[in-house]
C-alpha positions, 0 to 999 in steps of 0.5 A: 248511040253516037254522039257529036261534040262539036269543038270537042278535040281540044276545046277545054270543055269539049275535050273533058265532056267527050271523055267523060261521055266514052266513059258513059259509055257513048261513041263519039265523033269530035271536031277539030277546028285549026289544031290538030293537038289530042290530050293525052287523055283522049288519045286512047279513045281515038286509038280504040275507034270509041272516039272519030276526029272530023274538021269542022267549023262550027260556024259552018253548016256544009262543013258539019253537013259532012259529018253528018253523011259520014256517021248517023249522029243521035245527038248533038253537044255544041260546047264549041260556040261561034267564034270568028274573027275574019271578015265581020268586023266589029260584030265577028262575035255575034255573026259567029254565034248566029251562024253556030246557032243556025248550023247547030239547030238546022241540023238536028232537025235534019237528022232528027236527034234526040238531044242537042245541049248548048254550053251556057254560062254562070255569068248571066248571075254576074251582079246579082248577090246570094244564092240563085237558081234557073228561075231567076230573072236575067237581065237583057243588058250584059257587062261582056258580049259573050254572056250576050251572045249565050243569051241568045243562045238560050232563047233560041235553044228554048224557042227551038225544043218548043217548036220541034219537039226535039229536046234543047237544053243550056248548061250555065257552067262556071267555075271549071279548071283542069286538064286541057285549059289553057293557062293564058286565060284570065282564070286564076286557078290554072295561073296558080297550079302552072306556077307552082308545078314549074316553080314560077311566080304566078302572073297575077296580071287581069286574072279574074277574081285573083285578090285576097279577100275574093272567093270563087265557086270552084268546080273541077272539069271532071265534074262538069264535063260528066255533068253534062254528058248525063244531061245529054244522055238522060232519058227525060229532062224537066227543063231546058236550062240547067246550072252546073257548078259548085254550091259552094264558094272557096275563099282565096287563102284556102285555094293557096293553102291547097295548092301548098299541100301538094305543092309545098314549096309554093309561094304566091302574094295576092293582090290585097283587098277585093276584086273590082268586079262585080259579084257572082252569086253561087249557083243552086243545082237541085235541078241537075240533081233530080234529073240525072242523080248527079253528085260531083267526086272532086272536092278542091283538094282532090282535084287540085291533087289531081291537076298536079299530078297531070301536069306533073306527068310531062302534059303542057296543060 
């Protein structure tokens, strides 16, 4: 069976998810888009033929067409999702994900696969309180356009598997950090381990959830990307939206703490009191366990450790 990711070379999901697919035991085919830059955990992978490279836009169905003379493609992995920024101005996000949607869905139904999987995001919880799971109301109203545009996304992957019959599945991820994610995001784990890997005071500055007394559901990319490569692979699937992320929320001061252990030098004063936005609940994955039987194998300590000793080993992130 071979697999496509699109935005799988070094996208921070995409990457991970592709690996952890090879090690299921898949091949794969990855797009690049503008950079040509390979982790350096994939890099035996393409040397070994388990993994083909090919530039694409995932916005683009002619470019995606291409792959598809190339390689018979079974199933699909859009973790890529449709960015543009040239010459739609103020709607170039929306175009984009319509674009991505309407290339995406084309052609699985032109090359009949058996699978197509969407990354969605755990942001459609954000302001809702408590626990929740898959079968909680969503509001239509967003507080940031790209959980908008993965509402769309869900909607027409849903309306998509009813209609074809091929399967359609969302992962609503949140919470990942790890090898390959780049650490000028406004995400604060990464923030952290860079700092205290190079010895730097951490730039806490617009950094999501970066105060005292705030906690996060942390999940490691490892464990997310092997979740969804066992949803795209499983036999049969029960539903077409699944959570993927930690049932458990990790309170700040230990996130340091961990980081000390194996960074013991690392000194780090969060901003006080809590985070002005507003809150996310921690996500329920009963459902992703009864279909595919998966347990996570990092706890915050192990991945942390893990992370260290990756940026440690001379990779830029």
């Amino acid at each position: 069976m071979l697999i496509l990711i699109i935005g799988g070379l070094n996208g921070f999901v995409g990457s991970n998810t592709t690996e952890a697919l090879v090690e299921l035991g898949y091949d794969c085919v990855v797009t690049r888009h503008k950079s040509a830059e390979v982790p350096g955990f994939l890099k035996k992978h393409i040397d070994q033929g388990k993994v083909l490279v090919e530039q694409a836009d995932a916005t683009s169905i002619a470019d995606l067409r291409k792959i598809g003379e190339k390689h018979k493609i079974d199933g699909i992995v859009n973790v890529a999702g449709g960015f543009k920024t040239e010459g739609q101005g103020s709607i170039a996000g929306l175009i984009g994900y319509l674009d991505m949607l309407n290339s995406t869905l084309r052609l699985a139904q032109e090359w009949k696969v058996n699978r197509v999987t969407f990354s969605s995001t755990g942001g459609m919880y954000l302001g809702i309180p408590g626990r929740v799971d898959e079968k909680q109301l969503i509001s239509l109203e967003s507080l940031f356009p790209l959980i908008g545009y993965h509402k769309i996304v869900e909607v027409a992957s849903n309306e998509f598997a009813k209609t074809s019959g091929i399967s359609s599945i969302c992962t609503r991820i949140t919470g990942m950090f790890g090898p390959n994610q780049d650490p000028g995001q406004f995400q604060l784990v990464p923030r952290l381990v860079h700092a205290a890997v190079n010895t730097k005071t951490p730039n806490l500055e617009r950094v999501f959830r970066a105060n005292t007394e705030d906690s996060i559901a942390l999940f490691y990319i490892k464990d997310t990307a092997r979740a969804i490569a066992m949803l795209q692979t499983a036999d049969k699937l029960h539903y077409n939206v699944y959570n993927v992320g930690s049932e458990k929320e990790i309170p700040n001061h230990e996130l340091v703490n961990a980081i000390k252990k194996v960074v013991p030098n690392f000194e780090v004063e969060l901003p006080p009191g809590h985070s002005p936005y507003p809150p996310s609940p921690v996500m329920e994955t009963k459902r992703l366990q009864q279909d595919t039987g998966f347990i996570p194998k990092f706890d915050t300590n192990s991945a942390i450790q893990h992370y260290v000793e990756w940026l440690r080993a001379g990779n830029p992130k």
